[in-house]
C-alpha positions in Angstrom: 70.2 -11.9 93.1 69.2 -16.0 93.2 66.0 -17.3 92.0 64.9 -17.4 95.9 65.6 -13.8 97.0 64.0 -12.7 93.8 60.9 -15.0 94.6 61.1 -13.5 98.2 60.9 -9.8 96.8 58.3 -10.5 95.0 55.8 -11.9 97.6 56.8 -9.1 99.3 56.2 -6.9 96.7 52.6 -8.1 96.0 51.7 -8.8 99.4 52.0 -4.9 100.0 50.1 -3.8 96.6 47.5 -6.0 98.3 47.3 -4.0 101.4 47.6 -0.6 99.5 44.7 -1.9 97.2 42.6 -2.9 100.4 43.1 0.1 102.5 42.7 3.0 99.2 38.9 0.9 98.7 38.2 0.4 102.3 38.5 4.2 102.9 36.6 5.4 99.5 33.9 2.8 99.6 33.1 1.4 103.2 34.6 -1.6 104.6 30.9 -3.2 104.1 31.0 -2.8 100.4 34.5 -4.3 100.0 35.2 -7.6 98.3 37.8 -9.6 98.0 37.3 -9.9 94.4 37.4 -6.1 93.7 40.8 -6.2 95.9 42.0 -8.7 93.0 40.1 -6.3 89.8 42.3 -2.9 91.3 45.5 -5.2 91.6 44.3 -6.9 88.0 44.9 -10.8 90.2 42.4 -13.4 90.5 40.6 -13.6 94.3 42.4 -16.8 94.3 46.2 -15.1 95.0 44.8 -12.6 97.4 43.4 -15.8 99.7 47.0 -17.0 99.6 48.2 -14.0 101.4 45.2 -13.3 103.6 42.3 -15.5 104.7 39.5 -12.8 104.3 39.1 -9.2 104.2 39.0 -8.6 108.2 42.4 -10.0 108.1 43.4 -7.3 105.6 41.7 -4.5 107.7 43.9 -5.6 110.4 47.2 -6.1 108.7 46.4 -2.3 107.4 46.3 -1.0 110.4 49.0 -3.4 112.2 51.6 -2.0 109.4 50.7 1.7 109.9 51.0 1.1 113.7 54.8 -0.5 112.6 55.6 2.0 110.3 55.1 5.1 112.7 56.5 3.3 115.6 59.7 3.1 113.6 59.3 6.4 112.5 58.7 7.9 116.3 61.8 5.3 117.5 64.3 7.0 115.7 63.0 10.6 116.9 63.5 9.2 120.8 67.1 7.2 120.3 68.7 10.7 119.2 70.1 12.8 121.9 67.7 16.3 122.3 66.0 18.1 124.8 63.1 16.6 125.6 60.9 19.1 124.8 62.3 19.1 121.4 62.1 15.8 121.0 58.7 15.8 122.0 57.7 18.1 119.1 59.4 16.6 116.9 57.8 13.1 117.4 54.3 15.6 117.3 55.5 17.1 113.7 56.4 13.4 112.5 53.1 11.9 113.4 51.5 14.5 111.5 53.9 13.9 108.5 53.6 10.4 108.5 49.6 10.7 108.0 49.8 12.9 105.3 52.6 11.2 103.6 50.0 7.7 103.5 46.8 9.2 103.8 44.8 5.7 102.9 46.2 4.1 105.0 46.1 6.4 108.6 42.3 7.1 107.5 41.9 2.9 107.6 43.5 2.7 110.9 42.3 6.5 112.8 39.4 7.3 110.7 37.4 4.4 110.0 35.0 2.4 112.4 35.7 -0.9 113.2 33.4 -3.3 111.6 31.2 -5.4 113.4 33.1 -9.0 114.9 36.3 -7.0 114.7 38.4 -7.5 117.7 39.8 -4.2 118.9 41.0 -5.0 122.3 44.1 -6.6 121.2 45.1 -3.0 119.8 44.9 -1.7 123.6 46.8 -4.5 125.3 50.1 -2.7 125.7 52.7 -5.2 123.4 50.3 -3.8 120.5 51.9 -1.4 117.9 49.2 0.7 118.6 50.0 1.3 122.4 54.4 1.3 121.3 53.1 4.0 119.0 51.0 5.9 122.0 53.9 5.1 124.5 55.8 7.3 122.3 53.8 10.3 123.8 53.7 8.7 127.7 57.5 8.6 127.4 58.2 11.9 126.2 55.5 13.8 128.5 57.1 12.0 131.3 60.5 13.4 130.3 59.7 16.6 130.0 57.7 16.9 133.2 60.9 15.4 134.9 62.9 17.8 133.2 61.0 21.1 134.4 60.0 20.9 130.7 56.2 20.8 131.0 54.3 21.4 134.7 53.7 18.6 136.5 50.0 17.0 135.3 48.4 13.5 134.7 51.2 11.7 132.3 47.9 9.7 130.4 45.6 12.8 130.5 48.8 14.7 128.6 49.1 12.4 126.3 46.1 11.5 125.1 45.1 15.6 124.8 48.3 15.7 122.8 47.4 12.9 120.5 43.6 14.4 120.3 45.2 17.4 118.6 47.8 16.1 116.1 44.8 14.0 115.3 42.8 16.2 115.2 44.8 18.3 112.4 46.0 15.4 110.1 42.7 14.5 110.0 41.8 17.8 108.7 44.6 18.4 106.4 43.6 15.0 104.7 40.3 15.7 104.4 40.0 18.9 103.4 43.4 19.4 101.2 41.6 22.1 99.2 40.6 24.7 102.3 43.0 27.7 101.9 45.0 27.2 104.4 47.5 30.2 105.4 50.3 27.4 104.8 50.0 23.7 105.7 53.1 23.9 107.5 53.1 27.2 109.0 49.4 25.3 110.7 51.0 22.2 111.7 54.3 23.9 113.0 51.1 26.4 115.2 49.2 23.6 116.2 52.5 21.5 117.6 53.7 25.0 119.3 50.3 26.0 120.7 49.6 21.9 122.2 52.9 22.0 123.6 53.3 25.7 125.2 49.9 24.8 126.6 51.0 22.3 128.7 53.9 24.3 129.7 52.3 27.0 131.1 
């Protein structure tokens, strides 16, 4: 590897300890009580770096969530490009949104769990060339295939998808915040709540 690609990697590197850093404080302390300078103490940089990287911390709060949005779209991508039943594939996308919250916990609570702060500009996450909306289209898509393949009963495609998304929320939001409840199983619960959402809306 040259002296560029190593430089490259590097930047990389540090540009996503930044993000972890940002997103682990913004969730345990409050977006509000967030400087950039205690970004640069948890990374053990001076405020200076960070400011090459990102211009302030709102900027941060929205490259967290921009990369989660990226992350799971990939994620739910792969799930649609391979050939299933529709129905199947529609769980499985379900089961892998769940995953994928658990597996970066910081980061889905930054981008589903936390309030935007004030001045921050949320509409650009609805327009529909957003990650967000790729990652919600996920859910559009495959409602829409099942209902055209006698999968699910015919229903509002939006109203579907946003009462599926409301419960897979619903439950990765639970499993991350309360880690210690005795569940029966965490995955005999997901697997229930995926089953139950989706036989719902087949009936």
């Amino acid at each position: 590897m040259g002296v560029k690609e190593r430089r490259a990697r590097q930047k990389k590197f540090l540009r996503q300890e930044i993000l972890d850093a940002a997103s682990e404080l913004f969730v345990r302390d409050g977006f509000e009580n967030v400087s950039m300078r205690r970004i640069a103490d948890k990374i053990e940089y001076s405020p200076t770096t960070i400011y090459l990287y990102f211009k302030d911390k709102a900027e941060l709060l929205e490259k967290v969530c921009q990369e989660t949005f990226e992350r799971l779209v990939l994620r739910l991508t792969k799930i649609m490009e391979q050939p299933a039943d529709p129905l199947e594939k529609l769980k499985r996308g379900l089961l892998a949104y769940i995953e994928f919250g658990l597996e970066y916990p910081d980061h889905y609570r930054a981008t589903f769990m936390m309030p935007f702060p004030e001045g921050f500009d949320k509409e650009k996450y609805h327009q529909p060339d957003s990650p967000g909306m790729q990652a919600f289209a996920f859910l559009t898509r495959g409602v829409s295939e099942c209902i055209a393949g006698g999968k699910l009963k015919a229903m509002n495609v939006e109203l579907g998808a946003q009462t599926l998304w409301a419960g897979v929320h619903g439950i990765t939001s639970l499993l991350i915040t309360h880690d210690r409840f005795p569940w029966v199983g965490k995955k005999q619960v997901i697997h229930s709540m995926v089953d139950t959402l989706v036989s719902g809306m087949a009936g």
